[in-house]
C-alpha positions as CSV (number, residue, x, y, z in Angstrom):
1,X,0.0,0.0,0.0
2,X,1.3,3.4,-1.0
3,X,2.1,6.0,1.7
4,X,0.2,8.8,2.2
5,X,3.2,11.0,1.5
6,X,4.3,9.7,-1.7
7,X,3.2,11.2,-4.7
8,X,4.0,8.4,-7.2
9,X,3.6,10.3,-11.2
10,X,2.6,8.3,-14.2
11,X,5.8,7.2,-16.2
12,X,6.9,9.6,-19.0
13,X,6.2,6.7,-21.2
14,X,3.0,5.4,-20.3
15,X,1.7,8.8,-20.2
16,X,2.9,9.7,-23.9
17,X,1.3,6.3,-25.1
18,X,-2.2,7.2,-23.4
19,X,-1.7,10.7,-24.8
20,X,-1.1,8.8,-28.5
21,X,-4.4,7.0,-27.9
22,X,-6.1,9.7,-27.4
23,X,-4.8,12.2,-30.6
24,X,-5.2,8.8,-32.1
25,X,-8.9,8.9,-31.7
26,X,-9.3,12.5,-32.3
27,X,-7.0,12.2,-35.8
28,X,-9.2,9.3,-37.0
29,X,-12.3,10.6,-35.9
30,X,-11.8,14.1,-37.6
31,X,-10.4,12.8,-40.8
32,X,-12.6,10.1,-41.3
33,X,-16.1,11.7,-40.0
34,X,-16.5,8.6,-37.5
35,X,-16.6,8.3,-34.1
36,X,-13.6,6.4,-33.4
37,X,-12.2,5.6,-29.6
38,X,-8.5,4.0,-28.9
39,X,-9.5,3.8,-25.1
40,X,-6.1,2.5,-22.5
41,X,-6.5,-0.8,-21.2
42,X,-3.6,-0.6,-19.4
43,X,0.2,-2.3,-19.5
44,X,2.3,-5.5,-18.5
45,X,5.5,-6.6,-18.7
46,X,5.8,-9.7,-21.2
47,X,8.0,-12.2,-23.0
48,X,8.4,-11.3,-26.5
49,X,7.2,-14.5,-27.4
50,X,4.3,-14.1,-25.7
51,X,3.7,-11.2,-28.1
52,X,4.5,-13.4,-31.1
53,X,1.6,-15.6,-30.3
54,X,-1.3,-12.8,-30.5
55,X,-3.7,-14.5,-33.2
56,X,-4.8,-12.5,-36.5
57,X,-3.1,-9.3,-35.8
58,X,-1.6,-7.0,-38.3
59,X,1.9,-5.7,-37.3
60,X,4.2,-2.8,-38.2
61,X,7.5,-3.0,-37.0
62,X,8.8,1.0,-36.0
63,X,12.8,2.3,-34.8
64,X,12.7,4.7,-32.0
65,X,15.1,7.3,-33.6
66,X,16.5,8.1,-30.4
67,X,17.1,5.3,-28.9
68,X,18.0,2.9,-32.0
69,X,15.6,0.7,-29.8
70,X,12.9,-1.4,-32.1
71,X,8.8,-0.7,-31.4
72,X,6.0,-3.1,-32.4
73,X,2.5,-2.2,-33.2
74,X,-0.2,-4.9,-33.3
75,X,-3.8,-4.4,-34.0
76,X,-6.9,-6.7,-34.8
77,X,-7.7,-7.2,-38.3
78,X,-10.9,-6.4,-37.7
79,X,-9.9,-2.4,-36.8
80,X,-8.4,-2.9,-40.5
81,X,-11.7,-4.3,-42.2
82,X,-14.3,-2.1,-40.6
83,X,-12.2,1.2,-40.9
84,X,-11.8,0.6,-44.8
85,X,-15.3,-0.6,-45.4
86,X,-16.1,2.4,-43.7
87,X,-13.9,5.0,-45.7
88,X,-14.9,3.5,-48.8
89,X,-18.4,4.4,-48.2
90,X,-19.9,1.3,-46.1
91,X,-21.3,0.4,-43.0
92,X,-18.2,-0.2,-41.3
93,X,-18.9,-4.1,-40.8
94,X,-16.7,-6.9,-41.8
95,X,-17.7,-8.5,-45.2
96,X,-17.6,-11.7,-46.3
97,X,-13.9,-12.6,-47.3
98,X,-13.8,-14.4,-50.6
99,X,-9.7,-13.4,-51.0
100,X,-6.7,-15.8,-50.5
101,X,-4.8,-12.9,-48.9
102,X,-4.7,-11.5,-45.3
103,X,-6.2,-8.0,-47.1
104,X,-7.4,-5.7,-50.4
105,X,-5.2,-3.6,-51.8
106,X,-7.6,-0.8,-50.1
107,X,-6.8,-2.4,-46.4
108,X,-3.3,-2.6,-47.1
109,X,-3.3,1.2,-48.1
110,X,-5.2,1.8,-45.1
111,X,-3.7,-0.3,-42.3
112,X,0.0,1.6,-43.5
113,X,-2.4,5.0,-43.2
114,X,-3.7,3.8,-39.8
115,X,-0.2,3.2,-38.8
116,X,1.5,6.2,-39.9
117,X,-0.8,8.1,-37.6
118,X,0.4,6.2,-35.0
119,X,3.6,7.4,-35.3
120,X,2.9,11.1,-36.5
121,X,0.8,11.0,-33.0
122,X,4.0,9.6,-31.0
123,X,6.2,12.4,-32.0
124,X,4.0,14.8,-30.9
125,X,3.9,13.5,-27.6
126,X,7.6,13.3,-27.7
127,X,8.8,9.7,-28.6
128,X,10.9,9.9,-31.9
129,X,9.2,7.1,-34.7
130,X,9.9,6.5,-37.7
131,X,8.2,3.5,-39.8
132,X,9.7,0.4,-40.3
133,X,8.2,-2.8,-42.5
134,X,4.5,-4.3,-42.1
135,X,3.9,-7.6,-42.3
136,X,1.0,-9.6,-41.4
137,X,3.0,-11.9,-39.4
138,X,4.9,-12.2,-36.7
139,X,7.3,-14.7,-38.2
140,X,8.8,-11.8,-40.3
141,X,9.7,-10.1,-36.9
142,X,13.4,-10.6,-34.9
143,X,13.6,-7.7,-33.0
144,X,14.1,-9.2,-29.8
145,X,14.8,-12.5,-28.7
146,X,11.8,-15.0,-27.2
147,X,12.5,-15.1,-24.0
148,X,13.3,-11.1,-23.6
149,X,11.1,-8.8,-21.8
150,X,9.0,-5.8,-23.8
151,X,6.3,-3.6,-22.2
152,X,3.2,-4.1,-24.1
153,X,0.9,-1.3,-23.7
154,X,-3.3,-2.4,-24.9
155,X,-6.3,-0.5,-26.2
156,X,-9.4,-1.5,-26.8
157,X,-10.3,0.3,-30.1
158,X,-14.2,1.2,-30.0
159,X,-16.1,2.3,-33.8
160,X,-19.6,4.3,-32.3
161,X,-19.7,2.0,-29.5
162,X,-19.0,-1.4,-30.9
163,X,-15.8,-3.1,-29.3
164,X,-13.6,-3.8,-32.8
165,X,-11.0,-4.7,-31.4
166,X,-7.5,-4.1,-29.4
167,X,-4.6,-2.4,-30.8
168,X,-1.1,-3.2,-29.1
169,X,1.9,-1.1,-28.9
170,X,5.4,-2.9,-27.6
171,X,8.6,-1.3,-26.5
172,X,12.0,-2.6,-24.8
173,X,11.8,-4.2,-21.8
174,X,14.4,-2.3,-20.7
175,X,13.2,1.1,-21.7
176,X,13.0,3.5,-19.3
177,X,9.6,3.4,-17.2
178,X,10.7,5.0,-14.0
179,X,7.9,6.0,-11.2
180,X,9.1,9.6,-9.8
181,X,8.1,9.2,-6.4
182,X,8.2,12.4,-4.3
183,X,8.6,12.3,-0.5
184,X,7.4,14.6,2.1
């Protein structure tokens, strides 16, 4: 149990993630005419492997700049169907897939869209992106080893208010989330 004479802050990190979920919403929402919500689930410390394993996810591998340290965004497929549907003039729902690949042209074009918001919305709450490959499998990834640690931070991504599903950003392990605690 905290004392009452700590003041414990929110990491410098965490906070610029929750403050990228929420431009995130904003951009996406104004651009597309939608109501769109990234809402902040929270984050864990986890084996990269463990990260590997999320099922039907579309990932974008990113370099922080500054550090020379490797990011990984993961998001539900689903975010990537219902927003394109929804730009091209639908209902926003997931149609039937009749297609051998993972997405359209149109979905592609969009998920690498969706994505480069991301990061435009990271710099400007101070952490230095720039975007790497996409990939629509984690196989394509070595960034970190299995067994090391990476902070995965989780959203649950909201069109009107319809769940669609969860969005995923992953950093270091080892980068620096520090609690300032202040004493009286």
């Amino acid at each position: 149990m905290e004392s009452e004479n700590s003041l414990v802050k929110e990491t410098i990190l965490e906070e610029a993630i929750k403050r990228m979920g929420l431009k995130i919403s904003d951009m996406i929402s104004t651009k597309l005419k939608i109501l769109f919500t990234c809402k902040y689930y929270g984050k864990k410390l986890v084996p990269y492997d463990a990260v590997q394993r999320l099922d039907r996810k579309y990932y974008t591998f990113s370099l922080n700049n500054e550090l020379n340290k490797p990011c990984l965004n993961i998001m539900d497929v689903n975010i990537i169907y219902m927003l394109t549907n929804r730009i091209l003039g639908g209902e926003g729902i997931v149609e039937i897939r009749k297609f051998k690949e993972l997405f359209t042209f149109s979905e592609n074009y969009f998920g690498k869209m969706f994505i480069e918001w991301i990061v435009e919305a990271l710099r400007l709450n101070g952490i230095n992106m720039e975007l790497g490959k996409i990939a629509d499998s984690p196989k394509y990834y070595h960034i970190y080893l299995p067994e090391e640690k990476v902070w995965q931070f989780t959203f649950e991504v909201y069109l009107g208010q319809q769940n669609i599903g969860m969005y995923y950003i992953c950093f270091d392990g080892n980068y620096e989330i520090k609690q300032d605690v202040q004493k009286e």
